[in-house]
C-alpha positions in Angstrom: 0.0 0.0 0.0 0.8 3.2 0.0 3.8 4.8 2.3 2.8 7.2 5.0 5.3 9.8 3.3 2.6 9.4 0.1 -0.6 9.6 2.6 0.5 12.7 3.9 1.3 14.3 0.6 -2.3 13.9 0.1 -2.9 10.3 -0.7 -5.5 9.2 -1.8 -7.9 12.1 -0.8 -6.5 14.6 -2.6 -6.0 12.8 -5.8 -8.0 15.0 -7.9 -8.4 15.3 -11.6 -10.7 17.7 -13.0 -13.0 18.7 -15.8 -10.9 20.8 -17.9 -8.4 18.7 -17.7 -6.4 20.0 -14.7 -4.3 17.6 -12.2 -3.7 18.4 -8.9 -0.8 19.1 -7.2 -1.3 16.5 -5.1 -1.1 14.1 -8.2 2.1 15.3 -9.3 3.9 15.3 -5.9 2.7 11.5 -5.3 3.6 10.2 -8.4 7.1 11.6 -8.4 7.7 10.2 -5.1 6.7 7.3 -6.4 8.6 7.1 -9.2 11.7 8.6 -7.5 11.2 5.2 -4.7 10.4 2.7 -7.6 14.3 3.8 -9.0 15.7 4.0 -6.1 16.6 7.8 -6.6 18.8 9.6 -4.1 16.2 12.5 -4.8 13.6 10.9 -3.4 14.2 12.2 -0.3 15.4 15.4 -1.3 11.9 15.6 -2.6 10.4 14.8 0.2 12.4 17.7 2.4 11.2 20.0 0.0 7.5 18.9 0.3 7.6 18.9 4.0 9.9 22.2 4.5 7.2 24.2 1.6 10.7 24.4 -0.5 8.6 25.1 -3.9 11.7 26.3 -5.9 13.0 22.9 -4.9 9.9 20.6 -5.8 9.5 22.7 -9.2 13.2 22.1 -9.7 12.8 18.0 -9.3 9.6 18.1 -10.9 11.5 19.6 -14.4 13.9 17.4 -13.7 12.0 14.4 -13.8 8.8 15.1 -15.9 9.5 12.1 -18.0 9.5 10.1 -15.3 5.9 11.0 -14.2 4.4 11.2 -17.2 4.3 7.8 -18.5 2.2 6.9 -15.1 0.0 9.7 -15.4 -1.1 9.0 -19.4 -1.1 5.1 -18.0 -3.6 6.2 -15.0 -5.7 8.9 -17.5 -6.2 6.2 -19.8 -7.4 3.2 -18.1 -9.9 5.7 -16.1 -11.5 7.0 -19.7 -11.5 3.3 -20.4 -13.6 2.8 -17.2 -15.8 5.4 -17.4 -16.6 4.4 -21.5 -17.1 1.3 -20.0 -19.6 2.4 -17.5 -20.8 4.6 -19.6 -21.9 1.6 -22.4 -23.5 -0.3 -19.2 -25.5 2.5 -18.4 -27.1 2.7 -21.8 -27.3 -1.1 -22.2 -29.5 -1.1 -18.7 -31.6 2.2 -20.0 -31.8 0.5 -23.4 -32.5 -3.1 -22.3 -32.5 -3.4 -18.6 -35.3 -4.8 -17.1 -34.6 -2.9 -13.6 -35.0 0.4 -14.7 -37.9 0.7 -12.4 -35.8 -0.3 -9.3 -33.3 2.7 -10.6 -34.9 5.0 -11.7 -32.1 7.5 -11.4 -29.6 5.8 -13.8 -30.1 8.8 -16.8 -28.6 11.1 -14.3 -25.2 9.6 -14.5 
């Protein structure tokens, strides 16, 4: 599971993507720490110190160093969750379209 260093970086309940495409901060911090542990970077805890000491110049500075290295995960994670929610999204319909519960939820259109 995840490290206590991750939960307090915001982990899992600050995990936010939004609708026009933003990512939180939280997101980016979390998955460079992860990354940096995964490779066994020396910068991991650098990183870390400059989360928990609010040393912004620092964290920008790590996070330009290692964009490449969080943005594989991030595409990874943003594409399996659009593959969910099409997913979903083709159940839905089938139930409206076919279901024979619609009665029992009668709110499904609203999603």
């Amino acid at each position: 599971g995840p490290s206590e260093e991750m939960k307090f970086m915001g982990y899992p309940d600050k995990m936010l993507f939004f609708t026009d495409g933003g990512i939180s901060q939280e997101v980016w911090d979390v998955v460079l720490y992860e990354q940096l542990d995964k490779n066994n970077s020396p910068q991991k805890q650098e990183f870390y110190q400059a989360f928990m000491t609010g040393d912004e110049a620092s964290k920008q500075r790590l996070h330009e160093e290692n964009f490449s290295l969080t943005l594989q995960p991030l595409e990874s994670h943003l594409d399996f969750l659009v593959n969910e929610l099409d997913e979903l999204e083709i159940g839905i319909e089938t139930q409206l379209k076919y279901g024979s519960h619609a009665h029992r939820h009668p709110r499904l259109p609203l999603l």
